[in-house]
Backbone of each chain as ProteinMPNN parsed JSONL, in Angstrom:
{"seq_chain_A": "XXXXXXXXXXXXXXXXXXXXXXXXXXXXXXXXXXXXXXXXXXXXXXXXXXXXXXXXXXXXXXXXXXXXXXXXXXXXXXXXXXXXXXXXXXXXXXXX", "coords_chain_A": {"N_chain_A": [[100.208, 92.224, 102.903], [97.722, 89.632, 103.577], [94.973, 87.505, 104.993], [95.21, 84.945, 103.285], [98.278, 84.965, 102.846], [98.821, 85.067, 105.635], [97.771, 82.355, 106.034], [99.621, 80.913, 104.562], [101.829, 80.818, 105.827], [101.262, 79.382, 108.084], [100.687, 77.133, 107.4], [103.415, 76.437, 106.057], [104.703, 76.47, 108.271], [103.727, 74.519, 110.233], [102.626, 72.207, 109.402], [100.103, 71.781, 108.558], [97.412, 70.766, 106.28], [96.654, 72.84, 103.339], [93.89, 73.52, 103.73], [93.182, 72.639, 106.214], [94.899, 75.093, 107.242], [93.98, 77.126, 106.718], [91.294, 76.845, 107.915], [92.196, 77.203, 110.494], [92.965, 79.779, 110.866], [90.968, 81.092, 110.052], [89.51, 81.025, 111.869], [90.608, 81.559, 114.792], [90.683, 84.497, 113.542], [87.996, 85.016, 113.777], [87.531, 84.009, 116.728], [88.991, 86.474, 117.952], [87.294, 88.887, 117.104], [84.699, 87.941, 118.216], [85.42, 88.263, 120.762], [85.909, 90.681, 121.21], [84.022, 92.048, 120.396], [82.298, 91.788, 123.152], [83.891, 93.028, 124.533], [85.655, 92.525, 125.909], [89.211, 92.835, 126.13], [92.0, 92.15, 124.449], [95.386, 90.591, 124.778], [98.267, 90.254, 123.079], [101.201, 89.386, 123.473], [104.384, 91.017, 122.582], [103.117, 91.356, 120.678], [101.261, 93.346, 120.466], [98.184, 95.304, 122.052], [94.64, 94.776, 121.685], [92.212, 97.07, 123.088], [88.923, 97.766, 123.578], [87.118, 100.842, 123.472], [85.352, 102.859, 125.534], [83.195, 106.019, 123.713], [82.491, 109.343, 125.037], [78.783, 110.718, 124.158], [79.084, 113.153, 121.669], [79.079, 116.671, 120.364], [79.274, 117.082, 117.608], [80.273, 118.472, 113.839], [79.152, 118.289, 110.765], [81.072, 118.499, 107.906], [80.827, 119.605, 105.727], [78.807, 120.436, 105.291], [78.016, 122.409, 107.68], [76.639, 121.943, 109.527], [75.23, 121.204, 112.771], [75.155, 118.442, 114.4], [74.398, 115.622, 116.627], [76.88, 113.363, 117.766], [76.484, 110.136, 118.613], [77.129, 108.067, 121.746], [79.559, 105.954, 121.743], [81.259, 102.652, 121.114], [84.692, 102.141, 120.563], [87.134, 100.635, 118.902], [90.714, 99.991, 119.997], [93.942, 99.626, 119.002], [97.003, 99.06, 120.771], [100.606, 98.656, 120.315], [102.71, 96.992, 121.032], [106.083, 97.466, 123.025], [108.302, 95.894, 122.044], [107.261, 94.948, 119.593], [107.338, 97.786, 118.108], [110.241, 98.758, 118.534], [111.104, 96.487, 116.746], [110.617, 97.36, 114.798], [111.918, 99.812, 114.454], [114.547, 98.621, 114.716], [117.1, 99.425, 112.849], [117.772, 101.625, 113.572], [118.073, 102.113, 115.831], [120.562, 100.198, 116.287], [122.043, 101.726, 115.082]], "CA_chain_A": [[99.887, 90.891, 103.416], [96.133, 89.597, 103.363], [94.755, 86.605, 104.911], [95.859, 84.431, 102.466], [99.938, 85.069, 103.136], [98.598, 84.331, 106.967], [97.583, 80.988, 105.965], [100.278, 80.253, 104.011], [102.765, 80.884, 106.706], [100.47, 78.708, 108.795], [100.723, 76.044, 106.095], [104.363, 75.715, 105.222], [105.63, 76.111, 109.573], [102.73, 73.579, 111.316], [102.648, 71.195, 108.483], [98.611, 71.335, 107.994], [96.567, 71.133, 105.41], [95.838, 74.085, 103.21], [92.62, 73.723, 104.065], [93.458, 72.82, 107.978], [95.379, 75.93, 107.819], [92.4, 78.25, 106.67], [90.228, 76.892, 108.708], [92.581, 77.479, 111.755], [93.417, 80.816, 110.727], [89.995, 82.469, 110.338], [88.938, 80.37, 113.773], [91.689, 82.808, 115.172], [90.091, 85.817, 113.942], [86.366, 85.054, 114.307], [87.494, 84.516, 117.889], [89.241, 87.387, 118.501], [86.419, 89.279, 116.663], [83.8, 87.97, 119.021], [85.833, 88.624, 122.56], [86.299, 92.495, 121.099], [82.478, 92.513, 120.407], [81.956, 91.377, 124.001], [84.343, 94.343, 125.083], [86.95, 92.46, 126.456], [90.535, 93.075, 124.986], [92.99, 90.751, 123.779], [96.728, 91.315, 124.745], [99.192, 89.74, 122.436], [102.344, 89.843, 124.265], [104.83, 90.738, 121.582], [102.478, 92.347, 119.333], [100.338, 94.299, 121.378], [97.18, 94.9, 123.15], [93.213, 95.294, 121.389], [91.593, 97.218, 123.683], [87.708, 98.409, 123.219], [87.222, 101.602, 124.627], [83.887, 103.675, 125.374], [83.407, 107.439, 123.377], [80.674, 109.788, 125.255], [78.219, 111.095, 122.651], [79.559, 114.572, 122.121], [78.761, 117.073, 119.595], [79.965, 117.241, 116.249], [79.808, 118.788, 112.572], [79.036, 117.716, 109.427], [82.454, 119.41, 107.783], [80.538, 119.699, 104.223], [77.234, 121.966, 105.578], [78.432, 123.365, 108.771], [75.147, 121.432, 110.372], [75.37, 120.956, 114.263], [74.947, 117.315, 114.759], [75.495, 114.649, 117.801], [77.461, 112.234, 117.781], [76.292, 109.179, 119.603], [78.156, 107.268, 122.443], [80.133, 104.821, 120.878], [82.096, 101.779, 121.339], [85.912, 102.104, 119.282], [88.798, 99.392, 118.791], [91.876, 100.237, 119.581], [95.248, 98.908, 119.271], [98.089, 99.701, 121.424], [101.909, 98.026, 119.688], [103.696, 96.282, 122.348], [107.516, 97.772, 123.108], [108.902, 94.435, 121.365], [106.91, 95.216, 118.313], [107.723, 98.959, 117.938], [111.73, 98.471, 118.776], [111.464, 95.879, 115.879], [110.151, 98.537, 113.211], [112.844, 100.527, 114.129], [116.11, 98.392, 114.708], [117.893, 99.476, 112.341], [117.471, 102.736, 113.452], [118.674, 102.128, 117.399], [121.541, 99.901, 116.349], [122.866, 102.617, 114.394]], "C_chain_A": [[98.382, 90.772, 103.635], [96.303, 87.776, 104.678], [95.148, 85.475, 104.476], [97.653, 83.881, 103.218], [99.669, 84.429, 104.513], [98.574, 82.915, 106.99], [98.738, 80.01, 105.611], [101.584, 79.894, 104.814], [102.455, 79.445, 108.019], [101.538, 77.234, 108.474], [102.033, 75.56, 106.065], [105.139, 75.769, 107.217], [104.937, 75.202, 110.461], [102.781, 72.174, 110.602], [101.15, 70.652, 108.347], [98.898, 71.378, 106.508], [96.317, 72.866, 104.746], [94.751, 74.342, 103.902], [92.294, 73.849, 105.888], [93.839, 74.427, 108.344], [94.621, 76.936, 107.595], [91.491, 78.456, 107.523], [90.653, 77.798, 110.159], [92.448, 79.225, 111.578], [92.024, 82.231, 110.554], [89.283, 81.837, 111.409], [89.818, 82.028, 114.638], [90.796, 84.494, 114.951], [88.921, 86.423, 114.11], [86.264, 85.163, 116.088], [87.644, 86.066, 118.334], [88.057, 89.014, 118.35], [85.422, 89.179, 118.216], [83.834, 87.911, 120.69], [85.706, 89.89, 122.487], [84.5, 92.642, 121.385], [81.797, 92.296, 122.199], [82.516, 92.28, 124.992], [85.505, 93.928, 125.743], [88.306, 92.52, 125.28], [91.621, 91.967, 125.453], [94.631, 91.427, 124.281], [97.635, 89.771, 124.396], [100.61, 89.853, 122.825], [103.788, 89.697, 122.873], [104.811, 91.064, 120.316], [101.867, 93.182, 119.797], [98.897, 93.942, 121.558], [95.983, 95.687, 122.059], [92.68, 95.697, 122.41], [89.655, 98.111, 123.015], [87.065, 99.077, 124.257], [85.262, 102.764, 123.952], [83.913, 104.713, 124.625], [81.964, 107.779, 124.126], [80.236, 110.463, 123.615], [78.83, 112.867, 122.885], [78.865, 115.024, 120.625], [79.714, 117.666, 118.405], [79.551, 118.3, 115.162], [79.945, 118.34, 111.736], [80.035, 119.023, 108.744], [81.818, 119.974, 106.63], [79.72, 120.676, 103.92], [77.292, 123.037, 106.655], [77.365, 122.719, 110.014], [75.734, 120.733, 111.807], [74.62, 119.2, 113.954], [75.472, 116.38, 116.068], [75.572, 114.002, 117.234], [77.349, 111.266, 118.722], [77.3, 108.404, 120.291], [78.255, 106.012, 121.697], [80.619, 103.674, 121.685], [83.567, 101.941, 120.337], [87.08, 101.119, 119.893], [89.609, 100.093, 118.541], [93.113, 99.217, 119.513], [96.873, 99.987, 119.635], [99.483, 98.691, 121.18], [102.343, 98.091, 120.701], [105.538, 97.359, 122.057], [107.9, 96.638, 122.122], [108.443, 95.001, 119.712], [107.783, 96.72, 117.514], [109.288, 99.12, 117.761], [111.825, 97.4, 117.161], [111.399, 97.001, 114.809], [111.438, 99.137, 113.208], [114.496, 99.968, 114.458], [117.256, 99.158, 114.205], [119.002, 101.129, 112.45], [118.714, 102.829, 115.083], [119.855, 101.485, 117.178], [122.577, 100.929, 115.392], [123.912, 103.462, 114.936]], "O_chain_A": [[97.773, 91.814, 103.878], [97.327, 87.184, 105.02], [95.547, 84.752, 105.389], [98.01, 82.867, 103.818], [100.181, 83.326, 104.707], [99.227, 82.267, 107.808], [98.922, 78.864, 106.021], [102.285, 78.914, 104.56], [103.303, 78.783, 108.618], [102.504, 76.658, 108.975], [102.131, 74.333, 106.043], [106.121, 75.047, 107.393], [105.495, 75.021, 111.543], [102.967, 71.136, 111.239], [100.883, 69.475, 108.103], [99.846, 71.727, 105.804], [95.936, 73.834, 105.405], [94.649, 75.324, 104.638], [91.614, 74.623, 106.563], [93.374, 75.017, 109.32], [94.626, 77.784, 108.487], [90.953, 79.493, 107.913], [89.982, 78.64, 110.755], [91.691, 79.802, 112.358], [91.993, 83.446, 110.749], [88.261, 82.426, 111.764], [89.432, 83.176, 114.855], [90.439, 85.312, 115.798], [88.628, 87.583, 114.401], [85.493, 85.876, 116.73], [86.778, 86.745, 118.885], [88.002, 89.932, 119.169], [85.399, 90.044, 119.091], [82.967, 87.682, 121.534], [85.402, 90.479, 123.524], [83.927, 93.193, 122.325], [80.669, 92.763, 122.354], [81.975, 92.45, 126.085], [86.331, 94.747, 126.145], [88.334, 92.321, 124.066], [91.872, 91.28, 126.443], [94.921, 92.613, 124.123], [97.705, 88.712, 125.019], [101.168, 90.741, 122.182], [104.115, 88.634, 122.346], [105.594, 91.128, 119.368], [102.125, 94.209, 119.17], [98.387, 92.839, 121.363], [96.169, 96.825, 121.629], [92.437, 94.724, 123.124], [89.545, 98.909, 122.084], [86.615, 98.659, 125.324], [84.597, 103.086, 122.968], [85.131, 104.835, 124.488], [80.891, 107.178, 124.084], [80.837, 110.636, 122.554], [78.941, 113.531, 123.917], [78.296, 114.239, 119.866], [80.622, 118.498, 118.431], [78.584, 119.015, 115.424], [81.025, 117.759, 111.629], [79.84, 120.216, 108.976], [82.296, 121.085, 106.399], [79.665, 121.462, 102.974], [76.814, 124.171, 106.615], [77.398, 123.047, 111.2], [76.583, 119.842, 111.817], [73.602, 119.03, 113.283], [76.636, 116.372, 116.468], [74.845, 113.696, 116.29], [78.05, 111.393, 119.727], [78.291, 108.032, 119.663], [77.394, 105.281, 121.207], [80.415, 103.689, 122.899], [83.303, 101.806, 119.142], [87.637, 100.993, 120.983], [89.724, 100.771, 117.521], [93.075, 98.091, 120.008], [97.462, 100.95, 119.144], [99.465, 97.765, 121.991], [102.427, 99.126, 121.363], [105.916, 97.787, 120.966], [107.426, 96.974, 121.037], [109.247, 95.378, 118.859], [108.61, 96.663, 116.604], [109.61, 99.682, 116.714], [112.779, 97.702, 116.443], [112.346, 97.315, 114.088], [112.125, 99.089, 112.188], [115.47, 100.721, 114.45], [118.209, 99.504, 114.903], [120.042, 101.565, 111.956], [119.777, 103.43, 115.235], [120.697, 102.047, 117.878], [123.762, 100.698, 115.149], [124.556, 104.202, 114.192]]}, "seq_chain_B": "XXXXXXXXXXXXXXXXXXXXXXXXXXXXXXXXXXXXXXXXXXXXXXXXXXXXXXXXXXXXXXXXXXXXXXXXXXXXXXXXXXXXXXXXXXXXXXXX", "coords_chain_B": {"N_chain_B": [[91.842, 88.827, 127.556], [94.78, 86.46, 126.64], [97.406, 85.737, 124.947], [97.977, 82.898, 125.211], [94.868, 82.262, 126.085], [93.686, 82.803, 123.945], [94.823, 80.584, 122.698], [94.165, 78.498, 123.913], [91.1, 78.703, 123.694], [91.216, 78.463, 120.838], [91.716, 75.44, 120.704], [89.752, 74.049, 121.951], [88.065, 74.541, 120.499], [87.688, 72.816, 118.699], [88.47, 72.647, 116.037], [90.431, 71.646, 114.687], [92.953, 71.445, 115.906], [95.473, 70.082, 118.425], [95.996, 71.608, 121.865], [99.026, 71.675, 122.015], [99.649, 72.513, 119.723], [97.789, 74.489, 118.964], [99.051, 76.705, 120.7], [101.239, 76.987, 119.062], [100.168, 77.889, 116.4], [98.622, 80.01, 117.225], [101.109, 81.994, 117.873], [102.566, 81.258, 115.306], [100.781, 83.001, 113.361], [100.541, 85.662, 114.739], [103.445, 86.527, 114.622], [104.064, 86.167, 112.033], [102.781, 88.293, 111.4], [104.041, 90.118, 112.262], [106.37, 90.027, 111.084], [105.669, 90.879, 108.848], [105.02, 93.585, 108.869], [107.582, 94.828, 110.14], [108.835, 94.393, 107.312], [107.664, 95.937, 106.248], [105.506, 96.254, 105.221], [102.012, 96.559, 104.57], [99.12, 95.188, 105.961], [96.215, 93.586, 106.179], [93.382, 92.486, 107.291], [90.415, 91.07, 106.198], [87.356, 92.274, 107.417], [88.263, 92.283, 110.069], [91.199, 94.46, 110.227], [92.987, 96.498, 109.117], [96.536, 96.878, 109.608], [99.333, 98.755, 109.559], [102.252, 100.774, 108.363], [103.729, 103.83, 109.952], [105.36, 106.722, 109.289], [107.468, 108.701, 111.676], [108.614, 111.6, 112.134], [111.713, 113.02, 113.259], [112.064, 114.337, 115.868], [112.347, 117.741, 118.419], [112.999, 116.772, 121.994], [112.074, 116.489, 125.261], [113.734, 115.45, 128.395], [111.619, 114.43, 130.808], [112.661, 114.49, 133.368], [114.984, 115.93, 134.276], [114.807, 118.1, 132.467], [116.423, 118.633, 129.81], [116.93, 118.621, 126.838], [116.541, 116.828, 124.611], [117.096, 115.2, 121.44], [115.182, 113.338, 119.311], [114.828, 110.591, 117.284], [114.206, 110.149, 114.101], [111.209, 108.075, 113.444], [109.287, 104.692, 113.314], [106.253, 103.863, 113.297], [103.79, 101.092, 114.181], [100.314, 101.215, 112.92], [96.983, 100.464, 113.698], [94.282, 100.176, 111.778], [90.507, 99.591, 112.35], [88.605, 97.285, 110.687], [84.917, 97.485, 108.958], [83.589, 95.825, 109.152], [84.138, 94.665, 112.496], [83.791, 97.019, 113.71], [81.227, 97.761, 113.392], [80.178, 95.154, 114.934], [80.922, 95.518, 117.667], [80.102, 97.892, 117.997], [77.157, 97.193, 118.287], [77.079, 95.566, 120.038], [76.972, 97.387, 121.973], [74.755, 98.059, 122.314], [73.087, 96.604, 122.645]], "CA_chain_B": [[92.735, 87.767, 126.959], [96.038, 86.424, 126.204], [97.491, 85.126, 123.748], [97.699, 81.227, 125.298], [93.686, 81.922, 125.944], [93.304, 82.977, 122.651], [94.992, 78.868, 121.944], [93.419, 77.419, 124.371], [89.73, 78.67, 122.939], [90.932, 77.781, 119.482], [92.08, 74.077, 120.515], [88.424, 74.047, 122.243], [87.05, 74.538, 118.8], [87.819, 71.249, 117.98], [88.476, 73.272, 114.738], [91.577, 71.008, 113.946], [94.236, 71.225, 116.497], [95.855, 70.092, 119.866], [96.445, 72.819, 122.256], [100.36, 71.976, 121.633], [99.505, 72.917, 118.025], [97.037, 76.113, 119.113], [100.005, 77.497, 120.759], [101.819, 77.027, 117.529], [99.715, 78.461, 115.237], [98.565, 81.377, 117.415], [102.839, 82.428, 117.338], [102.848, 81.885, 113.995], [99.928, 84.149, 113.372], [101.495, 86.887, 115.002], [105.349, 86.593, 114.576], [104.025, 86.871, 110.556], [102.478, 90.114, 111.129], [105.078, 91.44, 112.746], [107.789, 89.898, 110.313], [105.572, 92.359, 107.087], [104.923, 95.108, 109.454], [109.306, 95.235, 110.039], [109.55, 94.488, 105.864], [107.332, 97.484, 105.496], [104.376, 95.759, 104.176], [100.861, 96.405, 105.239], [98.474, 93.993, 106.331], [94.797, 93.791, 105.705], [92.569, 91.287, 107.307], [88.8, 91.491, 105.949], [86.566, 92.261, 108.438], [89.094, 92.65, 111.318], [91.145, 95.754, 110.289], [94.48, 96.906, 108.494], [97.918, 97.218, 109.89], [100.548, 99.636, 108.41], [103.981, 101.281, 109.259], [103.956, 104.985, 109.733], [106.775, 107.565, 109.809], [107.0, 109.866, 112.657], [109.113, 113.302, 111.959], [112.476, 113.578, 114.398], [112.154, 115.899, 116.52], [113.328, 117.661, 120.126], [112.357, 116.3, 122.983], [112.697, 116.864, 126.754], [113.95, 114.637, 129.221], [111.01, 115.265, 132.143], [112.859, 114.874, 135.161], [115.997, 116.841, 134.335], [114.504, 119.0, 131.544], [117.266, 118.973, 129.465], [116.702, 118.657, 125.95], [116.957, 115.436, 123.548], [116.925, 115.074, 119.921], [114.367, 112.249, 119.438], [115.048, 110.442, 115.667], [112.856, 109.727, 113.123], [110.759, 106.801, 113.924], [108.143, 104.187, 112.426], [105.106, 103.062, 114.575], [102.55, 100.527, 113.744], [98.908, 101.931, 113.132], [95.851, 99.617, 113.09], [92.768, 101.207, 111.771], [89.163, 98.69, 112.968], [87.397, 97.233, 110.132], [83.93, 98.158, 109.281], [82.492, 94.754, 110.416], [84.298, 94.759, 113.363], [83.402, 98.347, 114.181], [79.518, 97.12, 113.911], [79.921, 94.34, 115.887], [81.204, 96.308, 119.183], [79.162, 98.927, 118.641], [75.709, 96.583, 118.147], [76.66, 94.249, 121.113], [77.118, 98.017, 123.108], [73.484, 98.93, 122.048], [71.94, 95.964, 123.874]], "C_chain_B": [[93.603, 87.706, 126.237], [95.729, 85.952, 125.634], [97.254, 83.361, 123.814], [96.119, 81.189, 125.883], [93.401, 81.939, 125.231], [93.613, 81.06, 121.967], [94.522, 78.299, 122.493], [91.308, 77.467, 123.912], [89.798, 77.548, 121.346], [91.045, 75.84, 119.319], [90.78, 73.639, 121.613], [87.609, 73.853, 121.122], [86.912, 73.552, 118.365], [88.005, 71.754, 116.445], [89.877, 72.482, 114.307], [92.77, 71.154, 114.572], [93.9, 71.406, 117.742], [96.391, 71.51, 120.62], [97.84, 72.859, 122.358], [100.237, 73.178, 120.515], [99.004, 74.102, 118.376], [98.207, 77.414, 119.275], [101.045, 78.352, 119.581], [101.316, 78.217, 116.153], [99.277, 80.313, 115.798], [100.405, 82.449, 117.232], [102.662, 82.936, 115.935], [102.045, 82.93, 113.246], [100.797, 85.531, 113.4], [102.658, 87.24, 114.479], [104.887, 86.933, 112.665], [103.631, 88.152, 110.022], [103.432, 91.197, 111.614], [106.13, 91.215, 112.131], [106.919, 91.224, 109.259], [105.44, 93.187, 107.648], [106.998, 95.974, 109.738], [109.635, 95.396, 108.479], [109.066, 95.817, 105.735], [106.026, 97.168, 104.995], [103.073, 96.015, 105.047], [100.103, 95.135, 105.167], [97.073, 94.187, 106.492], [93.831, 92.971, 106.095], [91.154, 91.427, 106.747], [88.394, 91.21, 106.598], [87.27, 92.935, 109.697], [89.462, 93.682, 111.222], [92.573, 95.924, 109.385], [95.917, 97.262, 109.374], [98.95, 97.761, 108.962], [101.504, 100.269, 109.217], [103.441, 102.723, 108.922], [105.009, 105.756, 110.274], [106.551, 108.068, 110.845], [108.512, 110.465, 112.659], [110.372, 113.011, 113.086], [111.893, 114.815, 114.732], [112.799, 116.299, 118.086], [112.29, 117.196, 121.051], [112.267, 116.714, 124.425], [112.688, 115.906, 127.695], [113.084, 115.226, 130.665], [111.75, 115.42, 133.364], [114.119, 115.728, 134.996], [115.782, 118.53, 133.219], [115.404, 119.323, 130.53], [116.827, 118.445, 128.284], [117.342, 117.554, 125.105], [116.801, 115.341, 122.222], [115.981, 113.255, 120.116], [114.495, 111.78, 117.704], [113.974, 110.248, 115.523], [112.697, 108.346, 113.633], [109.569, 105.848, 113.548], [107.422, 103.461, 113.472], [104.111, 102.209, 113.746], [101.149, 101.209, 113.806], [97.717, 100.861, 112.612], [94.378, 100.584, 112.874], [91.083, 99.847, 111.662], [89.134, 98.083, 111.297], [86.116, 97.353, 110.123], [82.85, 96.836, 109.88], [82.569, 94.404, 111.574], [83.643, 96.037, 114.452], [81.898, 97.954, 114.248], [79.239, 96.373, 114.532], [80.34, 94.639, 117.218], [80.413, 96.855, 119.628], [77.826, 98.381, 118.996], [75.974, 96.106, 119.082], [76.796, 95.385, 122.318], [75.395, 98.05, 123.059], [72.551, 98.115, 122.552], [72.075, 96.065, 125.273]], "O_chain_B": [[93.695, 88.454, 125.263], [94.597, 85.554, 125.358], [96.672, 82.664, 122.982], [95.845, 80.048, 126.254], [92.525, 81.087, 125.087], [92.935, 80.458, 121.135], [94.157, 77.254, 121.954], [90.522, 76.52, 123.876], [89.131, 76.612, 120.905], [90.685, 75.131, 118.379], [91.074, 72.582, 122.172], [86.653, 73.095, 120.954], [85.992, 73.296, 117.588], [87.528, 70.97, 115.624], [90.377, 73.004, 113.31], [93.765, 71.009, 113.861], [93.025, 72.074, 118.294], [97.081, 72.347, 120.037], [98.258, 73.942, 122.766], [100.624, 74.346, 120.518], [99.781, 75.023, 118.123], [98.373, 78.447, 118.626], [101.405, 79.505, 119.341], [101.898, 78.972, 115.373], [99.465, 81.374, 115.203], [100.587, 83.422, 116.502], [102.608, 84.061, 115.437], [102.653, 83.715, 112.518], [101.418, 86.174, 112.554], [102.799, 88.306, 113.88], [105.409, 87.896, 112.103], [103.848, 88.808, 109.003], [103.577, 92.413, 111.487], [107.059, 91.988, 112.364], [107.462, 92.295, 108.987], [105.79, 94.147, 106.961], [107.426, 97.117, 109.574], [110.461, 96.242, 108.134], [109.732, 96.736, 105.259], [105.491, 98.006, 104.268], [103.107, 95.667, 106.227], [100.403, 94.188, 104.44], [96.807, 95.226, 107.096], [93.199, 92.561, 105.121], [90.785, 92.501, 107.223], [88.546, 90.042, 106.953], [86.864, 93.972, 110.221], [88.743, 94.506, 111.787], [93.03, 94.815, 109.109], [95.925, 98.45, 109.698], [99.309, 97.306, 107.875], [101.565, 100.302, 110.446], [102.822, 102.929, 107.878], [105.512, 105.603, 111.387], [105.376, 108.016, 111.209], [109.457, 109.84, 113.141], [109.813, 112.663, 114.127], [111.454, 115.823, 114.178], [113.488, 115.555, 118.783], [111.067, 117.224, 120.917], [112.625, 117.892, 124.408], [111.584, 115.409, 127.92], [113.52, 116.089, 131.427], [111.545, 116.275, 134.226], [114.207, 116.432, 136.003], [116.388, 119.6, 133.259], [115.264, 120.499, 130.192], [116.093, 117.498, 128.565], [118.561, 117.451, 124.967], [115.602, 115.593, 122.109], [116.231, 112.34, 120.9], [114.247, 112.659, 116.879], [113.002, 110.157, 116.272], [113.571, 107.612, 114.095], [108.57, 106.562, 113.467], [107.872, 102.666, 114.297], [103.665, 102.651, 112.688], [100.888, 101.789, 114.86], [97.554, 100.509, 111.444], [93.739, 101.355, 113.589], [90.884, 99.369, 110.546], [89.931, 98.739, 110.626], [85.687, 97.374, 111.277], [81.867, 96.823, 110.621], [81.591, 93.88, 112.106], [83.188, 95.94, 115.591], [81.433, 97.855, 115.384], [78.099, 96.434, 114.991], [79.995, 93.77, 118.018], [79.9, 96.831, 120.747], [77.237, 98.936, 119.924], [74.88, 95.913, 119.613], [76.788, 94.969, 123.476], [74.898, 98.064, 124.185], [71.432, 98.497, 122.894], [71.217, 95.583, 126.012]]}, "name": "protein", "num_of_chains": 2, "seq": "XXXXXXXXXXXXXXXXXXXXXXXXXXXXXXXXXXXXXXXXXXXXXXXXXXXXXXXXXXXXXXXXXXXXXXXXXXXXXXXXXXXXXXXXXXXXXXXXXXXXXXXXXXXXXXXXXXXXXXXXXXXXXXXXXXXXXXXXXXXXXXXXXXXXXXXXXXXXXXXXXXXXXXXXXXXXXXXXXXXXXXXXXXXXXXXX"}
């Protein structure tokens, strides 16, 4: 699934515009984009939760030379799958 | 932020819908990623990040408070991995 399929789903259950429904649809993830960059996290109830979490700088290796290198403190996106979500993947599995 | 802030930003946008409609479209958003993530299908946004199903192995388990031993089945979890423009835009808005 891409983008695209997103839209189209948009498209044929709201009753936009292709073009309405594009627009809406990367509005959606430019937001969510620029709340993560801001560090706050998103919780999708249903799908789960973006959180953006600190790394300290620690020390690493380059796997290829053996060369001692740091690794600078970071910022990393995660995502944590809601119960609801997870239970869906595996239905077929629990009603068995 | 939730998901009805996430509609009430986008029906702020004036980007083409009432915040009835925001509600709407943020749902359908979701509920479509989590209908191809149940078919099996990965999901790819550009920029944002990829969603995919992964196996995970049965195995034993242990029930902590009695200690008694569980068979845990095989099981499929969602895994999102960042995109790389997302991943620059966290880390650049940590670095100011």
């Amino acid at each position: 699934m891409t983008k695209a399929d997103i839209i189209e789903s948009v498209y044929e259950q709201i009753g936009f515009s292709k073009r309405e429904a594009a627009d809406v649809v990367e509005t959606v993830f430019e937001t969510m984009k620029s709340t993560l960059a801001n560090g706050e996290k998103i919780k999708v109830s249903g799908f789960g939760n973006f959180v953006v979490r600190s790394k300290r700088a620690r020390v690493g290796r380059n796997p290829q030379t053996g060369d001692v290198i740091t690794i600078s403190e970071r910022r990393v996106l995660t995502f944590k799958p809601s119960q609801v979500l997870k239970d869906a993947l595996n239905d077929n599995q629990s009603d068995a | 932020m939730t998901k009805s802030e996430l509609a009430q930003l986008l029906a702020d946008s004036g980007c083409c819908v009432t915040r009835r409609h925001a509600d709407r479209v943020v749902s359908t958003i979701f509920n479509s990623m989590g209908q191809a993530l149940v078919d099996g299908d990965r999901i790819e946004i550009r920029g944002f990040g990829s969603f995919e199903v992964r196996s995970r192995p049965a195995r034993k388990g242990r029930n902590p408070r009695t200690g008694q031993s569980v068979d845990i089945s095989e099981r499929k979890v969602p895994h999102f991995r960042a995109g790389k423009e997302i991943r620059k835009l966290i880390n650049d808005a940590a670095g100011s």
